[in-house]
KEVO-314405 format. One record per residue: residue in three letters; x, y, z of N, C-alpha, C, CB in turn. Coordinates in pm, whole numbers, padded with zeros to 5 digits, always signed. Glycine has a CB too. Layout:
N
ALAXYZXYZXYZXYZ/...
END
This chain:
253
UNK+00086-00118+00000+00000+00000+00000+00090+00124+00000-00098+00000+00124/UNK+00053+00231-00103+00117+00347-00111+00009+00462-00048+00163+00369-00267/UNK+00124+00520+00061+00048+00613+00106+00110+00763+00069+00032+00584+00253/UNK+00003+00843-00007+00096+01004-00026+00040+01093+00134+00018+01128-00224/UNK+00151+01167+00100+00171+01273+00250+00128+01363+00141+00352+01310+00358/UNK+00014+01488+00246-00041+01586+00193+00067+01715+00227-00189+01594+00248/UNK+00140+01784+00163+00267+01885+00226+00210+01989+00290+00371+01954+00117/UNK+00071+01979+00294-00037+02069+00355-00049+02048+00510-00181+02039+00285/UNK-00044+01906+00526-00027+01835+00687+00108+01808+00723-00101+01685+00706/UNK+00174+01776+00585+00323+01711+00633+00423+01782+00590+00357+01569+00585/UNK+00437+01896+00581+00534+01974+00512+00625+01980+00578+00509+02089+00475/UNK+00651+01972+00723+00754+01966+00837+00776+01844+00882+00720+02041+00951/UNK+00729+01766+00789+00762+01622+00868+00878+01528+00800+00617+01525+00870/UNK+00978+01499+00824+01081+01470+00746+01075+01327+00721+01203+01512+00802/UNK+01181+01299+00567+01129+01184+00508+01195+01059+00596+01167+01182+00345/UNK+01238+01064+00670+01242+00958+00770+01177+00953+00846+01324+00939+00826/UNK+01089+01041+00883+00955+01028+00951+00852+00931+00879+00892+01168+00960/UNK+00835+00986+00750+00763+00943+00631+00818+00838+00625+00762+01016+00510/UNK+00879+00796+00618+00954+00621+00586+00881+00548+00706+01171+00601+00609/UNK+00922+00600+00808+00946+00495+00977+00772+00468+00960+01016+00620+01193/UNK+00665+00618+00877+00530+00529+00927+00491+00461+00761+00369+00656+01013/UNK+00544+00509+00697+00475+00392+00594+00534+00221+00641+00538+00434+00401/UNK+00597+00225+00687+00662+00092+00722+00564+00023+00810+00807+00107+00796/UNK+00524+00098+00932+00464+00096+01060+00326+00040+00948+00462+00268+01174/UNK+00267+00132+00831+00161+00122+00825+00111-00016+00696+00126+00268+00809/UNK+00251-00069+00682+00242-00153+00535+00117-00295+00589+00453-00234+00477/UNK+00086-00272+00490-00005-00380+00507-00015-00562+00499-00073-00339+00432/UNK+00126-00556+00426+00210-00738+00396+00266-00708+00542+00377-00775+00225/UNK+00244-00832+00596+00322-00839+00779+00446-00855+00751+00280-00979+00900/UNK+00478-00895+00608+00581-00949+00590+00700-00851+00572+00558-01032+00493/UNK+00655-00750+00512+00746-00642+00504+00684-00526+00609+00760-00589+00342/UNK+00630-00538+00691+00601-00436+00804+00698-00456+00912+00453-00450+00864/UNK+00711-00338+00958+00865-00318+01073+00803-00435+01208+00892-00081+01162/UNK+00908-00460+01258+00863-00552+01416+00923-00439+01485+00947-00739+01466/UNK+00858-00491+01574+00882-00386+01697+01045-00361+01680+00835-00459+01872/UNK+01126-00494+01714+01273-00429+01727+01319-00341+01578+01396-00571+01758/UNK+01261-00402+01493+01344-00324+01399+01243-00117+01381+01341-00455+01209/UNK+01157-00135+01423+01112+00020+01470+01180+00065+01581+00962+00037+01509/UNK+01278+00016+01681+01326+00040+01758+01461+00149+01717+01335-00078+01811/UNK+01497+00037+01595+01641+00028+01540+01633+00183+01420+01672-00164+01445/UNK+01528+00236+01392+01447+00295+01268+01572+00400+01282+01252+00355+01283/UNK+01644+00480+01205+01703+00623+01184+01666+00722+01228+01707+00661+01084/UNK+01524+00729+01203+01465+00850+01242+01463+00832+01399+01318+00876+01171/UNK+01431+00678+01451+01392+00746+01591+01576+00714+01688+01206+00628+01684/UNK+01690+00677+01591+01815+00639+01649+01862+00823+01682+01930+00528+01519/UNK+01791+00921+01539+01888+01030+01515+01816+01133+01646+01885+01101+01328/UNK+01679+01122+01724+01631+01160+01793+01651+01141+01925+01556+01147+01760/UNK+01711+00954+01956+01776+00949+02082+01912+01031+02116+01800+00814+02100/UNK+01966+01053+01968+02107+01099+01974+02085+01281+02021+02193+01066+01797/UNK+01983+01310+01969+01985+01465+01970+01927+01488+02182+01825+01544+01803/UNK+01884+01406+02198+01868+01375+02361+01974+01386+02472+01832+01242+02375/UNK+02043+01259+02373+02172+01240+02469+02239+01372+02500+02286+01144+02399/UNK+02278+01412+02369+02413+01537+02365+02335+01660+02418+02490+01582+02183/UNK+02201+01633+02452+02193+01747+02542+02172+01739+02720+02076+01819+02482/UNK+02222+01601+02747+02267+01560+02891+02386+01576+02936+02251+01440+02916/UNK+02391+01591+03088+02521+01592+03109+02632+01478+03080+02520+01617+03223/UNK+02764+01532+03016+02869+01410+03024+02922+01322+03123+02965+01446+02991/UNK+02884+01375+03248+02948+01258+03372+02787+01168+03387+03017+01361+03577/UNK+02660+01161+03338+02584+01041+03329+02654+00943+03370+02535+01011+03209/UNK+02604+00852+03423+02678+00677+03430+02609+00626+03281+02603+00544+03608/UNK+02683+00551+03276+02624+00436+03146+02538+00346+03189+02734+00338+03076/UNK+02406+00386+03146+02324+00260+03189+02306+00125+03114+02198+00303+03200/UNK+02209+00089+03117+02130-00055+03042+02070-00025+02932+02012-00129+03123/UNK+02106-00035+02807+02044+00001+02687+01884-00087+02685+02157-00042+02555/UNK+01778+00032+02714+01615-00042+02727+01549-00008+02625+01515+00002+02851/UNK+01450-00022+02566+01353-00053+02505+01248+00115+02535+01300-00214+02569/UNK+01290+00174+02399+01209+00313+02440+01101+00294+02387+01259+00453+02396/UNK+00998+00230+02436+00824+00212+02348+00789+00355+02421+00679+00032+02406/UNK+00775+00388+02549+00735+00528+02556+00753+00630+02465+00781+00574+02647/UNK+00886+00627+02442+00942+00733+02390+00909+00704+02223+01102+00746+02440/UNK+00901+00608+02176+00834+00580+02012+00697+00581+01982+00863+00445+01958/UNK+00594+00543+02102+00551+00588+02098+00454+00736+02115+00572+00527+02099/UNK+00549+00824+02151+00536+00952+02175+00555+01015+02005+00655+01000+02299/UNK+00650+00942+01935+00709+00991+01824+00597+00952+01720+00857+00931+01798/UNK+00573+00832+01735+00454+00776+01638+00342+00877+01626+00385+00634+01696/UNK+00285+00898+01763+00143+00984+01749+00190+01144+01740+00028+00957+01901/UNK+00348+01193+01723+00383+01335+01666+00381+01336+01532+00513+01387+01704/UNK+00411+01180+01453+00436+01212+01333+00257+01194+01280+00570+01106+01263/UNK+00223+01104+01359+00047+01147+01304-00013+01257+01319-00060+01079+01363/UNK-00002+01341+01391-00041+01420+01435-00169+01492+01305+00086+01488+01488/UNK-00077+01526+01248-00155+01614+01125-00195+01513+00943-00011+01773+01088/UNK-00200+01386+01039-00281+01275+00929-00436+01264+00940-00229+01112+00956/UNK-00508+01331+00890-00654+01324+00867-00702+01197+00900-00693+01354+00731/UNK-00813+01212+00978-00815+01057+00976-00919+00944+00894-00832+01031+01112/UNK-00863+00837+00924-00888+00709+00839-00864+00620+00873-00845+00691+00741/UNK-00874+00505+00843-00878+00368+00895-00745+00303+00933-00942+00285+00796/UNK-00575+00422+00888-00485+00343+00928-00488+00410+01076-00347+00340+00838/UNK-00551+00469+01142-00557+00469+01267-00583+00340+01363-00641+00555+01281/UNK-00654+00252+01329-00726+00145+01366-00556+00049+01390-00865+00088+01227/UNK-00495+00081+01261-00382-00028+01296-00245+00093+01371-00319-00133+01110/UNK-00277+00177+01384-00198+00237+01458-00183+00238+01602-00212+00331+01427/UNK-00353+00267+01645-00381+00170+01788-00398+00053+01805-00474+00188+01850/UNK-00361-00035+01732-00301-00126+01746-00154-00133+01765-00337-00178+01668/UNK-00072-00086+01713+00066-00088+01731+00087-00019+01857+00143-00026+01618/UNK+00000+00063+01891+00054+00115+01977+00008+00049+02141+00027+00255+01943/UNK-00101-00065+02104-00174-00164+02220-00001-00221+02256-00325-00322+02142/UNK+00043-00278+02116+00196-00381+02111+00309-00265+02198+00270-00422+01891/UNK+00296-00183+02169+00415-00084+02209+00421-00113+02376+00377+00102+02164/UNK+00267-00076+02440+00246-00128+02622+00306-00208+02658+00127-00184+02677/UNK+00238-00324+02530+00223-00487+02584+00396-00500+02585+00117-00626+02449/UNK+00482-00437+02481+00639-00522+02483+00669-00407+02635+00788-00495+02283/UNK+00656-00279+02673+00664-00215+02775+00624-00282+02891+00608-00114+02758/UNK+00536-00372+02905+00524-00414+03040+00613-00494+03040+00405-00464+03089/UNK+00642-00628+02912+00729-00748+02868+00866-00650+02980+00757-00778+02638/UNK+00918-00483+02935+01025-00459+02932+01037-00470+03094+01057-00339+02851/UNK+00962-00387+03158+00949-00386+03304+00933-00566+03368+00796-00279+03339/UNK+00888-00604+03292+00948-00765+03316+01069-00819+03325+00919-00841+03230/UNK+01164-00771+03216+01268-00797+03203+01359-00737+03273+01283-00794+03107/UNK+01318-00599+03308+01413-00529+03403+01422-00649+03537+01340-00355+03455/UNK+01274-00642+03611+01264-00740+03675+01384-00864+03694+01158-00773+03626/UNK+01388-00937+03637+01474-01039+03604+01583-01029+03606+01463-01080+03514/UNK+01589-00889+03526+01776-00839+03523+01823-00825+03659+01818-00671+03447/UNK+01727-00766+03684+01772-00746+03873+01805-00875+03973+01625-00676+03963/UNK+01686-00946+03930+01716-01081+03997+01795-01183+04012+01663-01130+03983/UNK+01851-01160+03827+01962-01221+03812+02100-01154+03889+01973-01230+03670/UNK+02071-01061+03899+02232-00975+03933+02210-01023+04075+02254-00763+03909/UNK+02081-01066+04155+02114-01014+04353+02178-01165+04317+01935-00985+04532/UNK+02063-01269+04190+02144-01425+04233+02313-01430+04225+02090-01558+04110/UNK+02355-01345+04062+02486-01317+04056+02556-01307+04161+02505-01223+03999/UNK+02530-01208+04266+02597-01149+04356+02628-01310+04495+02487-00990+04406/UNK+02468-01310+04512+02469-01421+04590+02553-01581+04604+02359-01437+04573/UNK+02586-01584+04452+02638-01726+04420+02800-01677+04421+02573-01802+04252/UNK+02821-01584+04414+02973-01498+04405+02999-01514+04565+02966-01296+04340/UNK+02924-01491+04615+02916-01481+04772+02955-01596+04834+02781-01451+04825/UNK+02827-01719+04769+02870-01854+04793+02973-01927+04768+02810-01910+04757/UNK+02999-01909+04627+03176-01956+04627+03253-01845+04698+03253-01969+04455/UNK+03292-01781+04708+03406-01714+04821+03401-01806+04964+03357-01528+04867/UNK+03243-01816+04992+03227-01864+05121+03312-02011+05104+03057-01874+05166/UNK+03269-02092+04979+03305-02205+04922+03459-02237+04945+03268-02195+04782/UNK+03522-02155+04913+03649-02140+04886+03742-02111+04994+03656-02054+04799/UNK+03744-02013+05087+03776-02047+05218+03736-02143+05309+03760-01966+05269/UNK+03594-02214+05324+03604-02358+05348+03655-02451+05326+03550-02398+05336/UNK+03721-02454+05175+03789-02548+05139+03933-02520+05170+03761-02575+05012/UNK+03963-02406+05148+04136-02396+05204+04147-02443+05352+04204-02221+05204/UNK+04037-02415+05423+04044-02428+05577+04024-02618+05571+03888-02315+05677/UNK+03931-02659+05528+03967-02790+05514+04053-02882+05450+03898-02821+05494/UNK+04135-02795+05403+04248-02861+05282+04355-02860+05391+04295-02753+05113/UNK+04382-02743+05482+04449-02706+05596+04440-02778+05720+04416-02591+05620/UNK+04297-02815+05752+04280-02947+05884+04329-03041+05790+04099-03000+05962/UNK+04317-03114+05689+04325-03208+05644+04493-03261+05595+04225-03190+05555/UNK+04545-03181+05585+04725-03179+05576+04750-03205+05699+04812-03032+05532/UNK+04699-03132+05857+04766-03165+05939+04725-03273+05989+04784-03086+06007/UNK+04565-03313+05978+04542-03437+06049+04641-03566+05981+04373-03470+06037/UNK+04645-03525+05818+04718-03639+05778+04869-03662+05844+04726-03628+05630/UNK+04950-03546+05881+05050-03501+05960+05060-03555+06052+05053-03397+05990/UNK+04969-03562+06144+04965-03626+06309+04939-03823+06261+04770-03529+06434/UNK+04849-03830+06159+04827-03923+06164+04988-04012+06098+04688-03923+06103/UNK+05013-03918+05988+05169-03980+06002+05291-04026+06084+05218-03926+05964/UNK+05274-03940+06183+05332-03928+06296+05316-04056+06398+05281-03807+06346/UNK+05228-04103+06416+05134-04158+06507+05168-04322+06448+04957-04087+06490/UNK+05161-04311+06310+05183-04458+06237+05325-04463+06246+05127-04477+06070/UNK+05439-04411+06275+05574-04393+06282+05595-04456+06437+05620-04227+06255/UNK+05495-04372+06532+05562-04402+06675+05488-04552+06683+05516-04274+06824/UNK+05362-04606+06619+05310-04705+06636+05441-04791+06594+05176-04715+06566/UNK+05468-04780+06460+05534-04894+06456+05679-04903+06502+05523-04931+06337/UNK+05709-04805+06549+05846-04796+06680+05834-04882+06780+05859-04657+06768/UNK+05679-04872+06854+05665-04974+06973+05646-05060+06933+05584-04969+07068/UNK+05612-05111+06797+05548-05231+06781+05707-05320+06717+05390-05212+06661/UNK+05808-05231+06695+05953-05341+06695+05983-05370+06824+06102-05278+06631/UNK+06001-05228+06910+06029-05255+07042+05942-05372+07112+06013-05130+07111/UNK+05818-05372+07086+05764-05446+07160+05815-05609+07115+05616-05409+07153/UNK+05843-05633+06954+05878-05765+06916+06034-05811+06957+05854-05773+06761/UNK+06132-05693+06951+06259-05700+07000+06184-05789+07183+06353-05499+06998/UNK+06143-05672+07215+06125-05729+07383+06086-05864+07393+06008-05652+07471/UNK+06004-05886+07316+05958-06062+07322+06054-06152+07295+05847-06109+07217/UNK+06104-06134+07212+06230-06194+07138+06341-06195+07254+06282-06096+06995/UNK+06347-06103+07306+06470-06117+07454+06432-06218+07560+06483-05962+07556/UNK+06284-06211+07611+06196-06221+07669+06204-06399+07615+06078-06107+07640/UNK+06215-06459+07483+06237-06633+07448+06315-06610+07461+06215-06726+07339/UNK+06455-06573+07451+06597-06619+07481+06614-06595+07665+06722-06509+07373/UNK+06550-06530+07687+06552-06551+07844+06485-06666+07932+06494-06439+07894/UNK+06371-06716+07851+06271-06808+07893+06385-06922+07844+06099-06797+07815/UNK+06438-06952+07730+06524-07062+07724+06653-07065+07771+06534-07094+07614/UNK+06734-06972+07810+06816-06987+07913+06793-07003+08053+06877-06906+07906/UNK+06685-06958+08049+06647-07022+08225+06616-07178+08246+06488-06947+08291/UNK+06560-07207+08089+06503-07327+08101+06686-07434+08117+06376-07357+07936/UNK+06740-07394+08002+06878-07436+08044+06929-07458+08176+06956-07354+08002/UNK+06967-07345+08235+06996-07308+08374+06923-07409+08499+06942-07152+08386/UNK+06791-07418+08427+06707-07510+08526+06740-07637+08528+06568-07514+08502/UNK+06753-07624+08380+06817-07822+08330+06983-07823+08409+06855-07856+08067/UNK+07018-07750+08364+07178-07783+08426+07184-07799+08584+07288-07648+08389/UNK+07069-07702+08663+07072-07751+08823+07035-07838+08845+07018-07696+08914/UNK+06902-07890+08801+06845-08052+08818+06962-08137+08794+06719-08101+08701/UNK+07053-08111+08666+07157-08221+08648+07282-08200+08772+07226-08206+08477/UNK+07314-08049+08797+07405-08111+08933+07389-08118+09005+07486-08091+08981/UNK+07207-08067+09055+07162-08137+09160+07156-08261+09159+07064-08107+09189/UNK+07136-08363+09048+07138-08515+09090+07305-08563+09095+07042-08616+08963/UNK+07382-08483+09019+07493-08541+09069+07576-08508+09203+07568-08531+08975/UNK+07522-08404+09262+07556-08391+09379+07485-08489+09529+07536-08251+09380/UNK+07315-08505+09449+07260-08626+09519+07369-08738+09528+07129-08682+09443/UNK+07406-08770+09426+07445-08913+09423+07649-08908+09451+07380-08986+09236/UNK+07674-08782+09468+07813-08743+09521+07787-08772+09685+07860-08564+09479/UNK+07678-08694+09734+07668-08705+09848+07617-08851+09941+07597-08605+09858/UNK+07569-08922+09809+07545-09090+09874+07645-09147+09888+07470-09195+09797/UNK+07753-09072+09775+07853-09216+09778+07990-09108+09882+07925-09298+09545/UNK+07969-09020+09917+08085-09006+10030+08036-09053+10178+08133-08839+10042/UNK+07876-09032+10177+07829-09112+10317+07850-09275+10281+07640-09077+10363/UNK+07886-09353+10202+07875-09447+10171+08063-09465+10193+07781-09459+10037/UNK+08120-09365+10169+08297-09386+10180+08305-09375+10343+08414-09236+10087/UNK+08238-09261+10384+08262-09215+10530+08200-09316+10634+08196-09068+10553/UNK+08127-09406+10581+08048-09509+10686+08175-09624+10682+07861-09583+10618/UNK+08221-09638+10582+08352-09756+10560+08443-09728+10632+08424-09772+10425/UNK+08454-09610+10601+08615-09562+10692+08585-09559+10814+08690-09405+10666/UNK+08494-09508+10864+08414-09569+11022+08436-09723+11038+08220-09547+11023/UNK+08441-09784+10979+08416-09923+10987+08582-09961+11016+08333-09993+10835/UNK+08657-09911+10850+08804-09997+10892+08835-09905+11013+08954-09999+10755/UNK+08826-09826+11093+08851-09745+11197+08827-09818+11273+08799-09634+11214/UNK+08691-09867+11312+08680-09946+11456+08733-10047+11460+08562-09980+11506/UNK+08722-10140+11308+08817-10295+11319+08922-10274+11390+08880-10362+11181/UNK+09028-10176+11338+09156-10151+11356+09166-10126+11520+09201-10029+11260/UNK+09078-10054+11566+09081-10036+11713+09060-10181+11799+08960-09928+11749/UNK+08972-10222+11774+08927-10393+11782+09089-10462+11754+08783-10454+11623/UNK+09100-10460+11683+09234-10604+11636+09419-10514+11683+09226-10647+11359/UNK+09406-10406+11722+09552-10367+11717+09531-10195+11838+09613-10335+11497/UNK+09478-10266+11978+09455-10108+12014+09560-10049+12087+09331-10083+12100/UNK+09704-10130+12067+09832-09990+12090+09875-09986+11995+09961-09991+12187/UNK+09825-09985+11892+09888-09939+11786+09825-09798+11735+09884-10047+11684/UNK+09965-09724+11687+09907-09606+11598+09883-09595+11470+09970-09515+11603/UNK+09751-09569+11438+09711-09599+11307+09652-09463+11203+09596-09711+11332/UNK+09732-09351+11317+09704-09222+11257+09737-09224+11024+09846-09100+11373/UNK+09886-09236+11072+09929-09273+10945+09871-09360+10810+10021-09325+10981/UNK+09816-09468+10890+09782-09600+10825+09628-09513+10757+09760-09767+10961/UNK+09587-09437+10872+09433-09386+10847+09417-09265+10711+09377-09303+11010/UNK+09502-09195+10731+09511-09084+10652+09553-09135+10537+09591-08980+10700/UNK+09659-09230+10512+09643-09261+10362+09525-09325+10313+09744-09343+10318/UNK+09480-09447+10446+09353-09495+10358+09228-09410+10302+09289-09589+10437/UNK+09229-09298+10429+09095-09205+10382+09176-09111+10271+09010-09094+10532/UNK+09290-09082+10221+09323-08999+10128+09285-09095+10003+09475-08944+10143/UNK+09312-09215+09980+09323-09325+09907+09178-09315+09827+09352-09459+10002/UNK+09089-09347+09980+08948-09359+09911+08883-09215+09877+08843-09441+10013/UNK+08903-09089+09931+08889-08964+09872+08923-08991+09731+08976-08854+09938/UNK+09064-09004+09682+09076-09017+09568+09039-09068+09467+09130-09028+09564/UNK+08998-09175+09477+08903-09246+09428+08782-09215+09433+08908-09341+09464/UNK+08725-09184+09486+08567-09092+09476+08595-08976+09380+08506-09011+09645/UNK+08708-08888+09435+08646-08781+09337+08713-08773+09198+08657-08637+09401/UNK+08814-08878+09198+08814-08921+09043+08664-08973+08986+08926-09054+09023/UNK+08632-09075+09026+08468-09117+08992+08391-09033+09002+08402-09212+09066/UNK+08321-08934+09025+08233-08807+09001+08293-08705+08950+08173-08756+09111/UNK+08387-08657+08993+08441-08458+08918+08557-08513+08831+08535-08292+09074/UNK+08643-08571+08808+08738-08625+08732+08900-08533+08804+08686-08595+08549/UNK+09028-08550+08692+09077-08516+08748+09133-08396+08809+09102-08562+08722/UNK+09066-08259+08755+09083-08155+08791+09034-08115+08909+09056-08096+08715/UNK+08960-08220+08977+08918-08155+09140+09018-08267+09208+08709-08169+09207/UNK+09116-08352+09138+09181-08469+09210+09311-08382+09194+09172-08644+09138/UNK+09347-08304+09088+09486-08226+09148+09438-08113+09250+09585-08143+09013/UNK+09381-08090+09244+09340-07986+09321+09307-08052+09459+09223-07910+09254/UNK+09281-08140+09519+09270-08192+09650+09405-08230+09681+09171-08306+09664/UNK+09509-08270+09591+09651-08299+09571+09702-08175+09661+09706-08302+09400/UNK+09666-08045+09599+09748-07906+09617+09689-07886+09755+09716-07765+09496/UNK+09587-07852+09815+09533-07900+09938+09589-07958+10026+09456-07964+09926/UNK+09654-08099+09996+09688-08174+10103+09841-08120+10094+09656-08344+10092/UNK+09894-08073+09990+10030-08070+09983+10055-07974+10158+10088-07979+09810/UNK+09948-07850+10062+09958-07712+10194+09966-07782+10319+09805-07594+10212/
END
């Protein structure tokens, strides 16, 4: 659809004005502006610009939003002096869409916000995250530390303790030795001591004969060799001859 501008209504209205609403007003959906690309339009980019540069320069930089207010403010200036007719009908219509994406926008602000407190919040949480973990990375070095420690002195006592046992059988079998070897000279001292009461009852004996058969006689002499005689003979027969020189050196003295 071709629409002419009357220069009678539109003589001040510039041809990017004239463009932005024949577009607005085309009747194929297919080649009619969408909202973003009426957003994007020249005419209404060269109007935000003439805005800006008359604000101050220290502004912060905000959030680039969605001016449906402000387009549609522009829409119903450039109608202004269009007689009317039925593309009004689709004009309030566009301009129902202009609200409807305006509330969408205040939606989205919404969200933006929400996302940023979650942003902030989850930033929060890992930090929190993150010094927990150094602090447990930190117990966890030293417990392993002590516990190293601990398996070191364990198995210190646990040689000591096997050394000690180990002393502990060689002590149990040298005693057992020791025990065996007294039982053994205890029986040979049993049977040392039978057979000198068994020498000493004899020599009692040739003693009294001798007194009996010869009593002025002196038999000091006769006596002492016999009891040296039979000494000798005994303790050759039990200790051998190293306790027989040695009773030798004895009698010598």
């Amino acid at each position: 659809m071709n629409y002419e501008f009357d220069d009678e209504f539109f003589g001040h209205t510039s041809e990017l004005a004239k463009n932005f609403i024949r577009q607005l007003l085309e009747k194929d959906t297919k080649k009619r502006l969408t909202i973003q690309e009426a957003l994007n339009h020249p005419w209404i980019k060269s109007n935000e610009h003439k805005e800006e540069r008359t604000k101050a320069p220290e502004r912060k930089r905000e959030r680039r939003q969605l001016k449906t207010k402000r387009l549609k403010e522009y829409t119903i200036k450039s109608h202004s002096s269009m007689p009317p007719n039925n593309t009004y009908i689709n004009f309030e219509r566009f301009a129902q869409v202009e609200e409807d994406v305006s509330a969408m926008e205040g939606t989205f602000s919404q969200l933006a916000s929400a996302h940023d407190s979650l942003q902030e919040d989850i930033e929060a949480l890992e930090s929190i995250y993150s010094e927990k973990e150094l602090w447990y990375k930190e117990e966890s070095e030293s417990i392993r530390h002590e516990l190293s420690q601990l398996r070191y002195e364990f198995r210190k006592v646990e040689a000591q303790r096997r050394g000690v046992h180990e002393d502990l059988k060689r002590v149990d079998v040298s005693v057992i030795r020791v025990v065996e070897r007294f039982k053994e000279r205890q029986s040979r001292f049993e049977a040392l001591q039978k057979e000198l009461c068994d020498e000493l009852q004899w020599v009692q004996d040739v003693v009294a004969s001798f007194n009996v058969s010869f009593p002025n006689c002196s038999f000091s002499s006769v006596l002492n060799a016999d009891v040296t005689d039979a000494l000798k003979e005994l303790l050759n027969r039990s200790c051998g001859g190293d306790l027989l020189t040695g009773s030798t050196l004895d009698q010598q003295r």
